[in-house]
C-alpha positions as CSV (number, residue, x, y, z in Angstrom):
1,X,67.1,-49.0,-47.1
2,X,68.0,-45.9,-45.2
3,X,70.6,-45.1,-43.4
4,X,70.2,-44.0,-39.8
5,X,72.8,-41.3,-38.1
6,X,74.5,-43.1,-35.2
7,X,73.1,-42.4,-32.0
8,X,75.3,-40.7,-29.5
9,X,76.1,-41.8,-26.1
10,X,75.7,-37.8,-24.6
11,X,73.2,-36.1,-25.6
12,X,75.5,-33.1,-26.5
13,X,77.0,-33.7,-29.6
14,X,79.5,-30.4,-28.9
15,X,79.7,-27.5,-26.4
16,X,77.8,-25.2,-28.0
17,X,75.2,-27.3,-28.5
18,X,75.5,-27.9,-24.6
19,X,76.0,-24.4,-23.6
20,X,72.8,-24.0,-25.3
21,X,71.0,-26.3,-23.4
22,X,72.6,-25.1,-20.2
23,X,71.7,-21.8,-21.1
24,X,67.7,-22.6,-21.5
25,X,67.5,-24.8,-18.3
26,X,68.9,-22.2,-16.3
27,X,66.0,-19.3,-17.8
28,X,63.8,-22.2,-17.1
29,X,65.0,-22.0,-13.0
30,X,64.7,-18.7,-13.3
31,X,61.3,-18.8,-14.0
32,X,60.1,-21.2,-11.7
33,X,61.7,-18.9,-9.2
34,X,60.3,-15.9,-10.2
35,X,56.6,-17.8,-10.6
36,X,53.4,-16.1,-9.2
37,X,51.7,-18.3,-7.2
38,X,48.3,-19.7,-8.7
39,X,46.3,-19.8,-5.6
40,X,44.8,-16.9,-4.1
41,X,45.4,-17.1,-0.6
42,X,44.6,-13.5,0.8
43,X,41.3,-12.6,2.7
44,X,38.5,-11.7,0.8
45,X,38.0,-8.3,0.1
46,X,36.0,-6.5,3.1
47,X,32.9,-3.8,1.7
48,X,32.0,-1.1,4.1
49,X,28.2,-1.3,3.7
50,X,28.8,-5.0,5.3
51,X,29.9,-3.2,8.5
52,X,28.9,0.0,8.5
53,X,24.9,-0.5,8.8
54,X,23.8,2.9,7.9
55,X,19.8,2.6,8.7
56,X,20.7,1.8,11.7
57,X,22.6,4.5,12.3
58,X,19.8,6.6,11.2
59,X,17.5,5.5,13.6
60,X,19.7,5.9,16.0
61,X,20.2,9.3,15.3
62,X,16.5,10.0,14.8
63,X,15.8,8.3,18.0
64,X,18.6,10.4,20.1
65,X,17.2,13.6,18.3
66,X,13.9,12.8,19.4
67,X,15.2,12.3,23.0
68,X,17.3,15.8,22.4
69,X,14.0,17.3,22.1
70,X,12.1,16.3,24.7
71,X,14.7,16.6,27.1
72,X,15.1,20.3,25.9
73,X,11.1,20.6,26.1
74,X,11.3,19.2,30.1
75,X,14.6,21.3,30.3
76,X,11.5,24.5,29.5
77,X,9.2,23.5,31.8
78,X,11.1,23.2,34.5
79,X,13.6,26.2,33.5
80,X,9.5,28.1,33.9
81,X,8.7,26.3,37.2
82,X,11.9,27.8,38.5
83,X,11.0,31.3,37.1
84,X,7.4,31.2,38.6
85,X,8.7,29.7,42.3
86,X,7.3,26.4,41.6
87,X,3.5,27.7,41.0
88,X,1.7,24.9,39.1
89,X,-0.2,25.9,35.6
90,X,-3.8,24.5,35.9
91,X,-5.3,26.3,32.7
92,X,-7.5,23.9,30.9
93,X,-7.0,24.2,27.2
94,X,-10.1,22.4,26.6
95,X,-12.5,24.6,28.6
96,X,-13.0,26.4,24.8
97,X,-14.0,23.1,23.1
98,X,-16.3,22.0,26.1
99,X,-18.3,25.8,25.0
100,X,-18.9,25.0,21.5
101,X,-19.7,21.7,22.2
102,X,-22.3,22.5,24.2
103,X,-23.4,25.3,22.6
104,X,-24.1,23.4,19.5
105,X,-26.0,20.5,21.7
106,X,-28.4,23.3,23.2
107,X,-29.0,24.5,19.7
108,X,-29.9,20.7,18.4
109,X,-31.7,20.3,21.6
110,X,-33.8,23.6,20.8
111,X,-34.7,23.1,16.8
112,X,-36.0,19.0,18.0
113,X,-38.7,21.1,20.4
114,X,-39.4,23.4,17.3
115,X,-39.8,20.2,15.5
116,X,-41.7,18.7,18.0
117,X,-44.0,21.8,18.8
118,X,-44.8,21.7,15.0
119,X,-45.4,18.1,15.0
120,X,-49.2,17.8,16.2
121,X,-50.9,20.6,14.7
122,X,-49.5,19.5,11.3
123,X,-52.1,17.3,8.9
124,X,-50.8,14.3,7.1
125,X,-50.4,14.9,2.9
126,X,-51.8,11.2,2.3
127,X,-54.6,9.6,3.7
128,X,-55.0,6.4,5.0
129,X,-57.7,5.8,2.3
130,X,-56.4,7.8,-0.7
131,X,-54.1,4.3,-1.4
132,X,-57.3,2.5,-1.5
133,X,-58.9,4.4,-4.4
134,X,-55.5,4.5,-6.4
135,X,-55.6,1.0,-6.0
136,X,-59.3,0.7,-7.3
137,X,-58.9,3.0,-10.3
138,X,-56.3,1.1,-11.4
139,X,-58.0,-2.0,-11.2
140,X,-60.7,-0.9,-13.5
141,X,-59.3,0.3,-16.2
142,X,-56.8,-2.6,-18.0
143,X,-53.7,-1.6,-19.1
144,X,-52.6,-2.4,-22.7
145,X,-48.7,-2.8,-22.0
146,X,-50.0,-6.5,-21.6
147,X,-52.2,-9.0,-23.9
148,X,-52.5,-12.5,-23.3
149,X,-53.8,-14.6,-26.1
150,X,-57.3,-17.1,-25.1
151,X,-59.7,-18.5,-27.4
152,X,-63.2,-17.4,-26.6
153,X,-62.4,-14.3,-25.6
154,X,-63.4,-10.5,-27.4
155,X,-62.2,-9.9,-30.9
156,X,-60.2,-7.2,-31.9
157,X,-61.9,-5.8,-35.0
158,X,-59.2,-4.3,-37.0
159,X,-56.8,-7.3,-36.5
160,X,-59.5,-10.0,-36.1
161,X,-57.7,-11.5,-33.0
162,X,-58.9,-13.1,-30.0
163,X,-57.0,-11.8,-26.9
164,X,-58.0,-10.1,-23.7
165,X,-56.8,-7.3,-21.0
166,X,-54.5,-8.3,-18.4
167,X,-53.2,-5.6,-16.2
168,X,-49.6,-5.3,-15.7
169,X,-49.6,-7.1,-11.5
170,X,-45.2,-5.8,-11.4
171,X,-46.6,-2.1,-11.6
């Protein structure tokens, strides 16, 4: 049997050991004192391109530069009406267009009366009955692209088979 140290009634058996013990808890205060807390609990973080919408600013500055412009184009035109004492410019920058379009629809409008000048005392290159005689020469002779075997029919002497002339009707 073995024999078991007695069991004290403190749990310090002297002071050092106590002072020891003393010693730890109080780091250990310390510590939980000092801690960090665990738990984030600040705002998220904020990113500029969240609030700052940059295409929109472009188009916004693309649209007031466009407005710039015209406004310095009116700004012009009115900055000339001034000038001339309010005289209105009625030039017609098409006038020059309206001339070489009609120019070029009098010259189309005189080659059709060449053309149609020309027209009767011109003969025809085919006549109505030249189709005709194509038609009926072709029908004489048989063409030989096409042989379709019948009994009865001629013989072909150097083969010595029966088969006669059909001409070829897809042409």
């Amino acid at each position: 049997m073995l024999h078991r140290a007695p069991q004290l009634t403190t749990p310090w058996a002297n002071r050092d050991l106590q002072r020891a013990w003393e010693k730890t808890y109080q780091d250990h205060r310390k510590k939980v004192q000092n801690a960090q807390p665990l738990v984030d609990t600040h705002p998220p973080q904020t990113y500029s391109h969240l609030y700052l919408k940059f295409k929109k600013l472009k188009m916004e500055e693309e649209r007031l530069s466009v407005i710039n412009r015209d406004n310095c184009l009116l700004l012009q035109r009115v900055a000339s009406a001034m000038r001339t004492r309010g005289q209105t410019d009625s030039r017609n920058h098409f006038t020059h267009r309206r001339k070489t379009r009609k120019q070029a629809h009098m010259k189309a409008q005189k080659q059709n009366k060449v053309v149609l000048e020309r027209l009767p005392s011109s003969e025809p290159w085919y006549g109505a009955q030249r189709p005709w005689e194509d038609w009926a020469a072709t029908a004489r002779r048989p063409c030989k692209s096409r042989r379709t075997w019948r009994k009865g029919a001629e013989t072909d002497a150097q083969q010595g088979h029966r088969f006669i002339w059909m001409p070829n009707l897809k042409g």
